[in-house]
C-alpha angles and dihedrals in degrees: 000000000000113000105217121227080234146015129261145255131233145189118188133180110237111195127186113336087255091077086078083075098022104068106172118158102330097043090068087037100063094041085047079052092037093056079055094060117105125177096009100158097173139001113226110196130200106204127175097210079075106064119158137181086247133013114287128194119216109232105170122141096213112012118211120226110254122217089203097173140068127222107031124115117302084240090065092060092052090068130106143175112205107194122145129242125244107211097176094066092031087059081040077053090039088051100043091050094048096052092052080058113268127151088236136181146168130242119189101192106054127127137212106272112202108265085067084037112043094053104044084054079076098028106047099003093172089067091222108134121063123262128197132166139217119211128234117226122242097243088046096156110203086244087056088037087062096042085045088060089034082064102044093042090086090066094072086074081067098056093265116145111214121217130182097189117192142086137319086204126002117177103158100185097053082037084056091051093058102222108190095202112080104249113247090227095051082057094041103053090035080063093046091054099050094052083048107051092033084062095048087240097168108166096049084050092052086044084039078123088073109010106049120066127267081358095154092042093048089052127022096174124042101223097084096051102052092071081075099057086040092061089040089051097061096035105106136206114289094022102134115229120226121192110226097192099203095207089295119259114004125202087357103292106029103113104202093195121146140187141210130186124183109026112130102247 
């Protein structure tokens, strides 16, 4: 195995919280990644089920899982995922961020909400090494999601791996009709995104509202798609992209796709 001179950055696409116990294609697919892994001292995670008015930095010693979501089966809520935090990186985080110009804070009593949860079941599913998170603001533009990512990037030198965790589409209303045929547009923009982000195109991917596809169908709402320019913003030149496929489009319209920059391939 290569040990690489930093750790990585991810962006996975979450899904519903039952994919904690419903792994499918992208759940073998992150531990196959997570047994890559080497030197990884903490996991900091970019989540948008923790959204704030200005940046915070989770600083909790020993995070407590959050079942952050109503109307699953009662197993789901029986899961936990006992890592422990790691506050000395997360204030390092809190100070990087503040000096490229964020309103920051700290908070000592999060917990892990399940878009840092769900996915390092799969990815580190001994929960030995410490997670913390750092909030988006609500008002997170794509242009500030990508300089969010520009400040923390510093920190993989340090042995943080780096995780916008959210959705490559995320459309509730036509996830909630169950539509057993994968959507054309889903495909379509999904397709969109990966040409985009394999050729570094930053600036389409901060315009994706106008210049990708079915953009405002595939997301209705921003706040899952800004993991994603987070992680683009603190991928760095030479980091070399791998596709993690996910199984392709999930319930019609649930893009699975994944990405990773900066293992050694």
């Amino acid at each position: 195995m290569t040990t690489p001179t930093q750790a990585p950055v991810l962006f996975i696409s979450h899904g519903a919280p039952t994919f904690a116990m419903e792994p499918g294609v992208l759940g073998p697919q992150l531990r196959t990644l997570g047994q890559q892994l080497s030197g990884v001292k903490a996991v900091l995670v970019v989540s948008p089920h923790w959204q704030t008015r200005e940046v915070q930095v989770m600083t909790t010693q020993q995070p407590d899982t959050v079942h952050d979501f109503g109307g699953f089966p009662s197993a789901l809520y029986d899961l936990q995922y006992p890592a422990p935090g790691q506050p000395e990186l997360a204030l390092e985080a809190a100070r990087l961020l503040a000096e490229a110009g964020f309103s920051t804070g700290v908070d000592a009593r999060r917990g892990l909400d399940h878009g840092a949860w769900v996915p390092l079941v799969h990815l580190l599913p001994d929960a030995q090494v410490p997670v913390f998170q750092v909030s988006m603001p609500a008002s997170l533009t794509t242009a500030q999601a990508v300089a969010l990512g520009r400040a923390l990037a510093p920190l993989r030198k340090q042995g943080v791996l780096i995780i916008g965790s959210g959705s490559m589409t995320h459309n509730l209303y036509e996830f909630r009709q169950g539509s057993a045929q994968p959507q054309a547009y889903a495909q379509e923009f999904a397709a969109w995104v990966r040409a985009a982000v394999a050729a570094n195109a930053r600036t389409p991917l901060i315009n994706y509202r106008t210049e990708a596809p079915h953009a405002v169908r595939a997301h209705p709402t921003e706040e899952h798609f800004l993991p994603l320019l987070v992680a683009l913003g603190a991928q760095q030149e030479g980091d070399a992209l791998q596709v993690l496929d996910g199984g392709g489009i999930l319930h019609g319209m649930l893009s699975m796709e994944s990405y990773v920059w900066g293992i050694p391939q």
